[in-house]
ROGU-240418 format. One record per residue (C-alpha): residue number from 1; residue in three letters; y, x, z. Coordinates in Angstrom, 1 decimal, always signed. Layout:
BEGIN
   num   residu        Y        X        Z
   NUM      ALA        Y        X        Z
...
// end
This chain:
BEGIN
   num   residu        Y        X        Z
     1      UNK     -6.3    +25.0     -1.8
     2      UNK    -10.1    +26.0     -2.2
     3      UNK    -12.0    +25.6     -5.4
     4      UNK    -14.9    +23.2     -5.1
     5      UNK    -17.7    +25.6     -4.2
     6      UNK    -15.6    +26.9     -1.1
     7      UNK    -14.8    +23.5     +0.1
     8      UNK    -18.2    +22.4     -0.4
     9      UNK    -19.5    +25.4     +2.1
    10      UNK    -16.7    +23.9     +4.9
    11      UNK    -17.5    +20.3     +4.5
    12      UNK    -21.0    +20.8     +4.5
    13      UNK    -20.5    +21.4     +8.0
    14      UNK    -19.4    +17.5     +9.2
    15      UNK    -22.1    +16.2     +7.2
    16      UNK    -20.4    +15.7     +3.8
    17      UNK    -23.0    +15.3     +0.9
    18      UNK    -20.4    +14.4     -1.6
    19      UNK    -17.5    +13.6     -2.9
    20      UNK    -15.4    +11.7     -5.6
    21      UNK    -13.0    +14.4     -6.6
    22      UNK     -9.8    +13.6     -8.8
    23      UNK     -8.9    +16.3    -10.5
    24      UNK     -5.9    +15.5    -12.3
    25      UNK     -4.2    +18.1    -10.2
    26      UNK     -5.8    +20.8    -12.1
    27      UNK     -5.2    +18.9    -14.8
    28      UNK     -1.3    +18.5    -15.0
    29      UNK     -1.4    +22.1    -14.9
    30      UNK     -4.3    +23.1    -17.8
    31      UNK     -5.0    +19.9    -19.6
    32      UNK     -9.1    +19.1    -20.2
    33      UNK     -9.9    +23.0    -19.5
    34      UNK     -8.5    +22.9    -15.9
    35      UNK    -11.2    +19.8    -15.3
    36      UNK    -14.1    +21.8    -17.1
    37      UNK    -13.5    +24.5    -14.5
    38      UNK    -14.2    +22.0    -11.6
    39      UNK    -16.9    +20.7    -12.9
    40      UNK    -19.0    +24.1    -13.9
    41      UNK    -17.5    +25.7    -10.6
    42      UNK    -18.9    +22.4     -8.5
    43      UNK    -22.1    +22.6    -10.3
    44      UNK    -22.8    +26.6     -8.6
    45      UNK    -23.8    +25.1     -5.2
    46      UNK    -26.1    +22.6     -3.6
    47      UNK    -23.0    +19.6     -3.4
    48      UNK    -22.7    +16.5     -5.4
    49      UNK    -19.1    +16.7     -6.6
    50      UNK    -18.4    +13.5     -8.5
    51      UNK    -15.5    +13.8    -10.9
    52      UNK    -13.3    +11.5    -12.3
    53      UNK    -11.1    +11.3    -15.5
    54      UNK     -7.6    +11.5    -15.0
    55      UNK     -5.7     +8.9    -15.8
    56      UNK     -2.1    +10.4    -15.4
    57      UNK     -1.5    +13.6    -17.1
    58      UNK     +1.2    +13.5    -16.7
    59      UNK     +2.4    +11.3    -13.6
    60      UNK     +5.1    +10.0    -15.3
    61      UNK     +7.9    +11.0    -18.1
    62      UNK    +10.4    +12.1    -16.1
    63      UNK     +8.9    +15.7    -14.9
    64      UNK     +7.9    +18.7    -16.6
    65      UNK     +4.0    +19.0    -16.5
    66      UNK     +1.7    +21.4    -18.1
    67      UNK     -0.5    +19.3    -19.8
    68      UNK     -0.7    +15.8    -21.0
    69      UNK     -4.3    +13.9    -21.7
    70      UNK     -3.7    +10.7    -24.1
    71      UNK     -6.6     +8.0    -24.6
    72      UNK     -8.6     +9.6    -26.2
    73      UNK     -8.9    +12.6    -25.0
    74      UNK     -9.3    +10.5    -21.3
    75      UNK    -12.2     +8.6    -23.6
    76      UNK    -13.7    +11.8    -24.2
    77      UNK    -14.5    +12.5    -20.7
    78      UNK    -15.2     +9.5    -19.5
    79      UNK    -18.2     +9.5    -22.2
    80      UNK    -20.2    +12.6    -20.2
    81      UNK    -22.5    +11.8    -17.7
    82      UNK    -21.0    +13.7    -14.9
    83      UNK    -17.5    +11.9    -15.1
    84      UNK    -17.9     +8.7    -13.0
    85      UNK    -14.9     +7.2    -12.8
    86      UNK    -11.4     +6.6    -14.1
    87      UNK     -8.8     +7.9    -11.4
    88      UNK     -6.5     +6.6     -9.8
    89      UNK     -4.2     +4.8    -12.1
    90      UNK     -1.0     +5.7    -10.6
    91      UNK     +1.0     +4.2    -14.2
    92      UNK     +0.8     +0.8    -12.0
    93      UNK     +4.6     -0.2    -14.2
    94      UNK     +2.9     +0.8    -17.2
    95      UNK     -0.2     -1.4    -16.1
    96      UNK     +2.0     -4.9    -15.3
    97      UNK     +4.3     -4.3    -18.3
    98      UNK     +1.4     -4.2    -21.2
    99      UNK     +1.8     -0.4    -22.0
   100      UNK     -0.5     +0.3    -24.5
   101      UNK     -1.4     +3.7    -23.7
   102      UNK     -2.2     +2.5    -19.8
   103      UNK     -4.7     -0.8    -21.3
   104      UNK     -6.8     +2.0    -23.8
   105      UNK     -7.2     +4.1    -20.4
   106      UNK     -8.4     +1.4    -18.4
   107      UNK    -10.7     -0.4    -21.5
   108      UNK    -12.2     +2.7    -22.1
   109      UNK    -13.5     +3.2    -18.5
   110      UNK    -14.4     -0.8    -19.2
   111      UNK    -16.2     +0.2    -22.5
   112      UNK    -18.2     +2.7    -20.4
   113      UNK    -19.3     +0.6    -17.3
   114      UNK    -16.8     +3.0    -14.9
   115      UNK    -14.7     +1.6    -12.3
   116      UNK    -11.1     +2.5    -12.4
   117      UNK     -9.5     +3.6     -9.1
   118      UNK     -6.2     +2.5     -8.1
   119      UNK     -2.6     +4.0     -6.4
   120      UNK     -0.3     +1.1     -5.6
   121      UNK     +1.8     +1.7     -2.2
   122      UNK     +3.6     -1.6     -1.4
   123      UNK     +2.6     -3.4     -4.5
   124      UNK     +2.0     -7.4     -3.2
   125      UNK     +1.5    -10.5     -4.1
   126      UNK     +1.5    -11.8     -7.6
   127      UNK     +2.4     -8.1     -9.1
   128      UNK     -1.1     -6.5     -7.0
   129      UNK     -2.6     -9.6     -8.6
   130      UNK     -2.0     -8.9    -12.1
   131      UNK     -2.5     -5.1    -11.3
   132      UNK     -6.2     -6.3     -9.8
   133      UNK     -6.9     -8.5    -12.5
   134      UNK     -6.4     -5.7    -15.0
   135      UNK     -9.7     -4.0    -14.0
   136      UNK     -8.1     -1.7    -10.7
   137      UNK    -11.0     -2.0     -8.4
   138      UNK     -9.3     +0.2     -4.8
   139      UNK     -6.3     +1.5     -3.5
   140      UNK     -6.3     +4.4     -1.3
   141      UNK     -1.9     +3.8     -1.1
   142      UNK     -1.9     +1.2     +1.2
   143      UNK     +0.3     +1.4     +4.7
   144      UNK     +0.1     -1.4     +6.2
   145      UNK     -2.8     -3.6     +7.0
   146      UNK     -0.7     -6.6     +5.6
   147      UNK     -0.4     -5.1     +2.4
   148      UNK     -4.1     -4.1     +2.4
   149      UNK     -5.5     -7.7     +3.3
   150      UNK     -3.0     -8.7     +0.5
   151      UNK     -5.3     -6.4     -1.9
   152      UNK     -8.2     -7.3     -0.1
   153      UNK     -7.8    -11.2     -0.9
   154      UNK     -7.5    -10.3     -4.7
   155      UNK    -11.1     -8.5     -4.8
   156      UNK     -9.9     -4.5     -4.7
   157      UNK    -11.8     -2.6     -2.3
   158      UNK     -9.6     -0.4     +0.4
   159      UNK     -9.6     +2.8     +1.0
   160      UNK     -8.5     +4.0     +4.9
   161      UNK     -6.6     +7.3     +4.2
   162      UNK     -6.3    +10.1     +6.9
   163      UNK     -4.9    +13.1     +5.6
   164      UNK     -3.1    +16.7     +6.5
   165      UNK     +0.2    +14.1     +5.4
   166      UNK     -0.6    +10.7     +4.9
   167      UNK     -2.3     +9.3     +8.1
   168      UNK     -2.8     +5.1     +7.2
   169      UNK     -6.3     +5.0     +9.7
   170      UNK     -4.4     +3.5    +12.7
   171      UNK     -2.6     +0.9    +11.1
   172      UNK     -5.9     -0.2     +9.1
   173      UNK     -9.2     +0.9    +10.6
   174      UNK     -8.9     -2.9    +12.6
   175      UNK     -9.7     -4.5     +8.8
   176      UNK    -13.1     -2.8     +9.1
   177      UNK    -14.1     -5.3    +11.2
   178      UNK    -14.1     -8.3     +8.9
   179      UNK    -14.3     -6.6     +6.4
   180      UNK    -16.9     -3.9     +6.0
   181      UNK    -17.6     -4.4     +2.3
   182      UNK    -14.7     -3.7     +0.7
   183      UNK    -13.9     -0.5     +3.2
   184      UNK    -14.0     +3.2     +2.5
   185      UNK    -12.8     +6.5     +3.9
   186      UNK    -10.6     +9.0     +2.2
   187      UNK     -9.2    +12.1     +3.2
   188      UNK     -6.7    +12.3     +0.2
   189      UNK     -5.2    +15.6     +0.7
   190      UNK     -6.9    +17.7     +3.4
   191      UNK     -5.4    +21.1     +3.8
   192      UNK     -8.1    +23.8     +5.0
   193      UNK     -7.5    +24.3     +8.3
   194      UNK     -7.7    +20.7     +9.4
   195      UNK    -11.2    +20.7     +6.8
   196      UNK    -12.6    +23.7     +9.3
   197      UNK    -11.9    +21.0    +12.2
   198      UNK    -13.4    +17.8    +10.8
   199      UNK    -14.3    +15.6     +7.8
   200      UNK    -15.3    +12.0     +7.3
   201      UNK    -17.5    +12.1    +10.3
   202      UNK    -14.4    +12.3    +12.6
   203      UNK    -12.7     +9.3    +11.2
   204      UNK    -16.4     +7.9    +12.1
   205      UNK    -16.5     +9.1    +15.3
   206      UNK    -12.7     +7.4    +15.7
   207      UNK    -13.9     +4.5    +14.4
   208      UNK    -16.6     +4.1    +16.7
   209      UNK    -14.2     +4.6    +19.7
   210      UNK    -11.6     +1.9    +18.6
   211      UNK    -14.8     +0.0    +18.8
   212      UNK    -15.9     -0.7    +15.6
   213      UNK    -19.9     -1.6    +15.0
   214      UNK    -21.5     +1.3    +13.9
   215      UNK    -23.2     +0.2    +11.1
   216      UNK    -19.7     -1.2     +9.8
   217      UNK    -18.5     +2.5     +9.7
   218      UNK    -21.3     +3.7     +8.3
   219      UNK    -21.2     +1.4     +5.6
   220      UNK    -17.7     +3.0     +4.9
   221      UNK    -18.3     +5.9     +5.3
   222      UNK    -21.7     +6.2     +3.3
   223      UNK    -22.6     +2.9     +1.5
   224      UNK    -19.9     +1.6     -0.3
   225      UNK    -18.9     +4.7     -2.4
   226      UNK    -22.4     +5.0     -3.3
   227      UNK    -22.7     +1.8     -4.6
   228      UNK    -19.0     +1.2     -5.6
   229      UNK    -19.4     +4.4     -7.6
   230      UNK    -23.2     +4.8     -8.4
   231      UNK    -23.2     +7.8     -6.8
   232      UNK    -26.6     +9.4     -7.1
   233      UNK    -26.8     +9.9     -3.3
   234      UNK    -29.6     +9.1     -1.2
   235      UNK    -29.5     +6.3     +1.6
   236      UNK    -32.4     +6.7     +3.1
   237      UNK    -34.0     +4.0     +1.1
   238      UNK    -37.6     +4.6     -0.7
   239      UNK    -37.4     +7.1     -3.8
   240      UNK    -33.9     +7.9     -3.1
   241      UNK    -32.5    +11.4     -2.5
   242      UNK    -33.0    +13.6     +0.2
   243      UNK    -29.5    +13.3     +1.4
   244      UNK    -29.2    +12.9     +5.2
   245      UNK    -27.6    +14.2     +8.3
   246      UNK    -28.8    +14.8    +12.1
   247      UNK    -26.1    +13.9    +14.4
   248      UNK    -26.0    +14.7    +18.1
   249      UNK    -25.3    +11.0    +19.0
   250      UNK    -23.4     +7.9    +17.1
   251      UNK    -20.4     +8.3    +18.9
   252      UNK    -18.9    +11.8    +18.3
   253      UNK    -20.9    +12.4    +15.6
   254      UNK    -21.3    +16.3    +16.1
   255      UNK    -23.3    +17.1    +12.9
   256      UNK    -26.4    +19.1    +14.1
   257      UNK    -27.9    +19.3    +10.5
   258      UNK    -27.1    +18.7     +7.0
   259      UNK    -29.3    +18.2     +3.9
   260      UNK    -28.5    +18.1     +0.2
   261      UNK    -31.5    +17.0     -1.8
   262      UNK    -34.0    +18.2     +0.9
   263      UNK    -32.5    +21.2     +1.1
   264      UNK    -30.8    +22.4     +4.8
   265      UNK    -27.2    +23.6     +3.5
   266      UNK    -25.8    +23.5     +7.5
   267      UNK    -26.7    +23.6    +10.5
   268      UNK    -25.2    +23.8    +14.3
   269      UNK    -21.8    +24.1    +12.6
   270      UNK    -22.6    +27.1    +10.5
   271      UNK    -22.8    +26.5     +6.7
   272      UNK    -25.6    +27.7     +4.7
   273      UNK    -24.2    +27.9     +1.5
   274      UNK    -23.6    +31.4     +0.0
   275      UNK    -20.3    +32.0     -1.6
   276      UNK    -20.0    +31.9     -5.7
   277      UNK    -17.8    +34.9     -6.9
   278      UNK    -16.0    +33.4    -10.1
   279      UNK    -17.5    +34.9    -13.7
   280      UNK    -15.1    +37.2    -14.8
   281      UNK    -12.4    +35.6    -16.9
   282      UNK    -12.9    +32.2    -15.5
   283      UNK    -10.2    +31.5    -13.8
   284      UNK     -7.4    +29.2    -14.9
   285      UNK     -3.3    +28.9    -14.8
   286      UNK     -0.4    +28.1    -16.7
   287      UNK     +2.6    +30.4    -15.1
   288      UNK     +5.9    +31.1    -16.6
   289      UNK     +8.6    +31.2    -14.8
   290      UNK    +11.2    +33.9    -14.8
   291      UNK    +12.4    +35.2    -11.3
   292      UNK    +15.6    +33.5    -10.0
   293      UNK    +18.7    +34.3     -8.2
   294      UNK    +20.3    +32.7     -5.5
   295      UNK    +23.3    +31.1     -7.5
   296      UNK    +20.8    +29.2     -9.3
   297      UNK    +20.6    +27.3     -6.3
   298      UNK    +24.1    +26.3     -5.7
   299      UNK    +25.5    +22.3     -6.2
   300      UNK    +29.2    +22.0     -7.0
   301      UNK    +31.3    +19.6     -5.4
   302      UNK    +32.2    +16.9     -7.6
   303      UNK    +33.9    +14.6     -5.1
   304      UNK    +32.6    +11.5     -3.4
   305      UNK    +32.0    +10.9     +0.8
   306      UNK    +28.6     +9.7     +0.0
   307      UNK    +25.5    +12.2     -0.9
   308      UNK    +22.3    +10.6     -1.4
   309      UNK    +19.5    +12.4     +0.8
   310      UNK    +16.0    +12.2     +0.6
   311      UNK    +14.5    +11.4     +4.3
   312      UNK    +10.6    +12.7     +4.4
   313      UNK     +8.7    +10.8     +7.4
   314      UNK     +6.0    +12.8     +9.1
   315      UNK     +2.8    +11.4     +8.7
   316      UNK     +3.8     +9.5     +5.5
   317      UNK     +4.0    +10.5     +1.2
   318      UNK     +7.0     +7.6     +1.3
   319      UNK    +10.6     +8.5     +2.0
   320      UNK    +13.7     +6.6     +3.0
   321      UNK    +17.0     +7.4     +1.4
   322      UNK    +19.9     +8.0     +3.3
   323      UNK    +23.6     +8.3     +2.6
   324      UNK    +25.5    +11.0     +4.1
   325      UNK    +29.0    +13.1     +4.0
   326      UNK    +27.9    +16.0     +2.2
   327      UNK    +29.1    +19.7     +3.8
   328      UNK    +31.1    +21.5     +1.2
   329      UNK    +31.9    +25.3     +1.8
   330      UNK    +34.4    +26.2     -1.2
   331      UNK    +33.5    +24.5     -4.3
   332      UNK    +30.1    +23.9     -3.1
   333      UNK    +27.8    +21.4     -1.4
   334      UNK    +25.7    +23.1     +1.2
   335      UNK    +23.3    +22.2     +4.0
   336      UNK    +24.3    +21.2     +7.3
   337      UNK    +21.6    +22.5     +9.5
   338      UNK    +23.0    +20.6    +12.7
   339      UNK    +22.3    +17.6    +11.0
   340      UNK    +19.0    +18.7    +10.2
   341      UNK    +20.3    +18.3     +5.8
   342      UNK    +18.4    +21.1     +4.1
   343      UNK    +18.5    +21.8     +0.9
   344      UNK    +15.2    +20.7     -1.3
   345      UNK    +14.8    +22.8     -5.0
   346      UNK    +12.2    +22.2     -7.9
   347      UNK    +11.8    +24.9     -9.8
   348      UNK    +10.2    +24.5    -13.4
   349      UNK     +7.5    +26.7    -13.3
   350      UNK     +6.2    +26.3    -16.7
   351      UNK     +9.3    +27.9    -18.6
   352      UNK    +13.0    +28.7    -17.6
   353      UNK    +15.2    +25.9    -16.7
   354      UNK    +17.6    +25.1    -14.7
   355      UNK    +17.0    +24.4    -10.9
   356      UNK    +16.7    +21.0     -9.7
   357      UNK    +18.7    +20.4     -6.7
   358      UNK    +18.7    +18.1     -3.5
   359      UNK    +19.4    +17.4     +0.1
   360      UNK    +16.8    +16.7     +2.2
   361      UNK    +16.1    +15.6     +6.5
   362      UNK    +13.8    +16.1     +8.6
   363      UNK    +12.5    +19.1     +7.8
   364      UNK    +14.1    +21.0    +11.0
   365      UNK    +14.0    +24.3     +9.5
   366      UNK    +16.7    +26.3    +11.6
   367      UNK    +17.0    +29.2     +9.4
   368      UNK    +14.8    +30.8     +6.1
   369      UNK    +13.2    +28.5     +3.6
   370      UNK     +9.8    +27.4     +2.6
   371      UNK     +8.2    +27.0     -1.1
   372      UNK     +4.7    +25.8     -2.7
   373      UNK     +3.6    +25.8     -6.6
   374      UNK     +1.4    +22.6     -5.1
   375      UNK     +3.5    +20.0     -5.9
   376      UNK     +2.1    +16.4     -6.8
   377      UNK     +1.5    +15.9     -9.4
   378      UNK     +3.1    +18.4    -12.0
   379      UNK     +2.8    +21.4     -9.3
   380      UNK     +6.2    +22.7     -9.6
   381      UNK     +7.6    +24.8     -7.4
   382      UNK     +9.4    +22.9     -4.7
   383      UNK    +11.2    +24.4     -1.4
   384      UNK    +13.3    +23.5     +1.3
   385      UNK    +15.7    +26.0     +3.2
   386      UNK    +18.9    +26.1     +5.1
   387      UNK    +20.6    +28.9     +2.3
   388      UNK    +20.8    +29.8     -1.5
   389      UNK    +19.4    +33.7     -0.7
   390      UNK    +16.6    +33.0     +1.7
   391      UNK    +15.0    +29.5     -0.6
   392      UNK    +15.7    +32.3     -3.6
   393      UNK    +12.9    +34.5     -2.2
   394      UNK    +10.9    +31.9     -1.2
   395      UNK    +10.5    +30.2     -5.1
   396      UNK    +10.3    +34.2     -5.8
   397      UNK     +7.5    +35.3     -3.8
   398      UNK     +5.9    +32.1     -5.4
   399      UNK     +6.8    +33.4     -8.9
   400      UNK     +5.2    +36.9     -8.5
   401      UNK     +1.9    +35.6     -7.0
   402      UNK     +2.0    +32.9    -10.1
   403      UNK     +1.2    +30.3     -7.7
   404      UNK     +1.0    +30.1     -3.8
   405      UNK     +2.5    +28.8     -0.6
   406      UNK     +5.3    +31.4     +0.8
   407      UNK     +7.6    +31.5     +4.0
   408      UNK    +11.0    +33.8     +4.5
   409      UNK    +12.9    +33.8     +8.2
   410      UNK    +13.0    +37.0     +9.9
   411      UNK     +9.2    +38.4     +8.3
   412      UNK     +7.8    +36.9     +5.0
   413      UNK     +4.8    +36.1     +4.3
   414      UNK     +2.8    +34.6     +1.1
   415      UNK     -0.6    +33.1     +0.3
   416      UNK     -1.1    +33.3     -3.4
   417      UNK     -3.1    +30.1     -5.5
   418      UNK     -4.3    +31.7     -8.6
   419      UNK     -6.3    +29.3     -9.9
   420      UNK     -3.8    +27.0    -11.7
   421      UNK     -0.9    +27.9     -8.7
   422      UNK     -3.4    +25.6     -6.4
   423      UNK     -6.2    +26.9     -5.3
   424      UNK     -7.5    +30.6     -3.9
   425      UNK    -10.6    +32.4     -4.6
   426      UNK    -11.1    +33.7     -1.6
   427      UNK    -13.5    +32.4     +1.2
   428      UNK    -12.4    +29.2     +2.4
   429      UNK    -12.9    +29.9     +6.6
   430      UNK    -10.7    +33.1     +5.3
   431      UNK     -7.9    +30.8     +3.4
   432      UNK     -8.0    +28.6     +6.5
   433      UNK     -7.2    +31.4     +8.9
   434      UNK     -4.3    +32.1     +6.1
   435      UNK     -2.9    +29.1     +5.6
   436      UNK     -2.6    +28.3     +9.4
   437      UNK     -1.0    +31.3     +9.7
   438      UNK     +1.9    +30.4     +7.2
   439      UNK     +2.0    +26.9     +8.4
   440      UNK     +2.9    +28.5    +11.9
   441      UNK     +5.2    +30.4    +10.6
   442      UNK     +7.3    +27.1     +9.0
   443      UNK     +6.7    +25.8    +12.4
   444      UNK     +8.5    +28.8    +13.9
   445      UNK    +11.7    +28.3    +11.8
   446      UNK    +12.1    +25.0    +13.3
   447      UNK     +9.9    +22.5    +11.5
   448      UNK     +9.1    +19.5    +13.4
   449      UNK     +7.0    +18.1    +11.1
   450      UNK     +3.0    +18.1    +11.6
   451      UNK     +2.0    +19.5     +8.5
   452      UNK     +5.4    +21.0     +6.8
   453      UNK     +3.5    +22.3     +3.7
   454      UNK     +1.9    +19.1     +2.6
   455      UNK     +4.5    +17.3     +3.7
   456      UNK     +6.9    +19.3     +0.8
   457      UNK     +4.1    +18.9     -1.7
   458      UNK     +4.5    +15.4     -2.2
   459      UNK     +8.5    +15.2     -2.3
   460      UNK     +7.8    +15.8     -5.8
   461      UNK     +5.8    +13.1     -6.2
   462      UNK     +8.0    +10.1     -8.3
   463      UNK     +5.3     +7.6     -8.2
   464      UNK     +5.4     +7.2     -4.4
   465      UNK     +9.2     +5.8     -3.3
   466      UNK    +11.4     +5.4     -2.1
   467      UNK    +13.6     +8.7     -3.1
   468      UNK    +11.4    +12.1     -4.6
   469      UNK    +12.9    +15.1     -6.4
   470      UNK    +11.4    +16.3    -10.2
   471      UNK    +12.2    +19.5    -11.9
   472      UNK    +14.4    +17.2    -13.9
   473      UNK    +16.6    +15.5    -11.0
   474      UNK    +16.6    +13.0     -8.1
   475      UNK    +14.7     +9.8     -8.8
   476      UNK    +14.3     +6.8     -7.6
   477      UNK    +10.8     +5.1     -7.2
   478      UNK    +11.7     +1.7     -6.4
   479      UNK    +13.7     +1.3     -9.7
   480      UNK    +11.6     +4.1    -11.6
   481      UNK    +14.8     +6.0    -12.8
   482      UNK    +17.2     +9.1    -12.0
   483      UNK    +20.0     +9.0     -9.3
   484      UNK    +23.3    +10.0    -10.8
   485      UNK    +23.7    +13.6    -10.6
   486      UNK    +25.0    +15.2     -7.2
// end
């Protein structure tokens, strides 16, 4: 939700220097000019932002994204200096079954001398094999350590994930131990209020305390991306750059002071970095979406005792599906908020369609309705709510703000994203304070889950399983296709 110069001034903080950044978020929504507008707006402050070239644009065929990025146009930015990688190569049924589009991608970040990152939750055995072999080199999707070490024997590196959502440090931090050079750390998706608490160094200072050698987690923490991606970071080696932290002790590492090419950019948890107004006219967006009304929302009954419903799992981007007897209220289906069965929406916000349509559990909402234009990966609008009128104003408020996080119970409230319906311009401790405030708010209508927000930005998401929701319909992961219609 902040633009790279804001986060930078936050992460600055914990001791982060920086960062390989995939911005094919950006880029669903506004093609190669979305990632030009990271890289100039990273370039304004005194943080190394390392960008890749997305390798998705779109996530897959069956959603409506703004943009789309062929071969060559992925060549094209992988030929510029200041693109160091191919991202994560989420195709990973386009990369087993030969598709042609997928091998160009991946041969042009082999024509280049880049490594190509990887996204393959629950791929094992021979099929992460012949995924490895095709020149994936990590894997940030991994949630169990026995898939990891699976990965792990073939050669890819693994990345520990511990997110606003996806939290996969407990169940692998253990492989650090045997083996500390193939490890990494990775926040993911970080929303900014947990950034304001933490960064990499308190997965280090976790580390430490599940008693993992030091050196081992710094490795992870500050070798192995360096030299995985040729970062040019310093490591406190001769000639290198003047990139270092002072830490009160190697335990909790509290970050005392934080350098970016000898220059002090934080210190005693106060950042140093000035904030970057955007040049007039820079800012980016592709918005339109006409205003809906609440019978856009309804699902007619078509018979049937069994409605497919998408179970989200705190602390996870995979669902479970589940089969239950849908509620029907005249002619049609409707939630069944004692059961905790909300309904879940994805609303095309590139032109007008019609609404896509869902049931979904564990959201908890009691009443009102939540909605977010950050929707992986083709940033949608998706909500959740317990009627047709209040999830109408919640896409609504989204629409008139052309992009943001909104929530309606008995107040509403709405944090608009104007840069490409994802990101603010304000100042990110501001945007913090905001977005806690809304995520309060969900939590006050009844959600149960950690982070509700992120948690609904992700049920778009096809190429995670087991059961997601496009713009265009239900669809399931496992078998990459669309449920039959509700």
């Amino acid at each position: 939700m902040l633009i790279p110069s804001e986060f930078a001034r936050l992460a600055v903080v914990h001791g982060t220097v920086a960062t390989v950044s995939d911005p094919h978020e950006i880029a669903n929504v506004c093609g190669s000019k979305g990632v030009e507008f990271m890289i100039d707006n990273g370039e304004t402050v005194p943080f190394k932002f390392n960008f890749g070239a997305p390798s998705c644009v779109p996530a897959t065929v069956f959603e409506t994204a703004g943009a789309a990025l062929d071969s060559k146009a992925v060549e094209s930015l992988l030929q510029r200096e200041d693109v160091l990688y191919l991202s994560e190569m989420m195709n990973f049924p386009g990369v087993l079954n030969g598709d042609a589009e997928v091998a160009q991608k991946i041969a042009a970040a082999q024509k280049w001398n880049k490594p190509v990152d990887g996204h393959a939750p629950g791929l094992r055995g021979e099929a992460a094999k012949q995924y490895i072999d095709a020149g994936i080199s990590t894997d940030h999707e991994c949630f169990t350590a026995e898939e990891a070490l699976d990965k792990l024997q073939y050669g890819m590196k693994i990345l520990i994930r511990e997110g606003s959502a996806a939290k996969n440090f407990e169940a692998l931090i253990h492989l650090l131990h045997d083996h500390p050079e193939k490890m990494m750390f990775c926040t993911d998706d970080m929303h900014p209020d947990s950034l304001v608490e933490g960064h990499i160094n308190r997965l280090c200072a976790r580390a430490v305390a599940k008693g993992i050698d030091v050196f081992k987690v710094l490795r992870a923490a500050c070798v192995n991306p360096v030299e995985h991606y040729k970062l040019k970071v310093g490591l406190l080696r001769q000639n290198d750059f003047a990139d270092f932290i002072v830490v009160k002790d190697l335990a909790h590492f509290e970050v005392l002071q934080t350098y970016v090419n000898g220059e002090l950019v934080a210190e005693r948890g106060k950042t140093l970095i000035g904030r970057k107004p955007l040049p007039l006219g820079s800012i980016v967006n592709n918005f339109h979406c006409s205003p809906k009304v609440p019978e856009d929302f309804a699902v007619p009954f078509s018979g049937g005792d069994k409605l497919p419903v998408i179970e989200a799992l705190d602390g996870q981007l995979i669902t479970t599906r589940l089969f239950v007897a849908p509620r029907v209220e005249g002619e049609n289906m409707v939630p069944d908020v004692a059961a905790d069965v909300l309904k879940i929406v994805v609303v095309n916000r590139y032109k007008t369609a019609p609404v896509a349509k869902a049931f979904i559990k564990n959201f908890g909402l009691k009443s009102g309705a939540i909605a977010s234009s950050v929707a992986h990966d083709s940033h949608n609008i998706v909500a959740v709510g317990v009627d047709d009128e209040s999830i109408c104003r919640a896409v609504n408020l989204v629409i008139e703000k052309e992009g943001g996080v909104s929530c309606v119970g008995n107040e509403e409230s709405v944090l608009g994203l104007p840069v490409a319906g994802l990101m603010s311009t304000g100042d990110g401790y501001q945007i913090a304070e905001a977005y806690a405030a809304i995520d309060k708010a969900a939590k006050a209508l009844g959600s149960t889950l950690s982070a509700p927000y992120m948690t609904l930005s992700f049920m778009a998401l096809l190429v995670i399983p087991h059961l997601k929701l496009s713009d265009l319909g239900l669809f399931d992961g496992d078998d990459f296709r669309f449920v039959t219609p509700l």
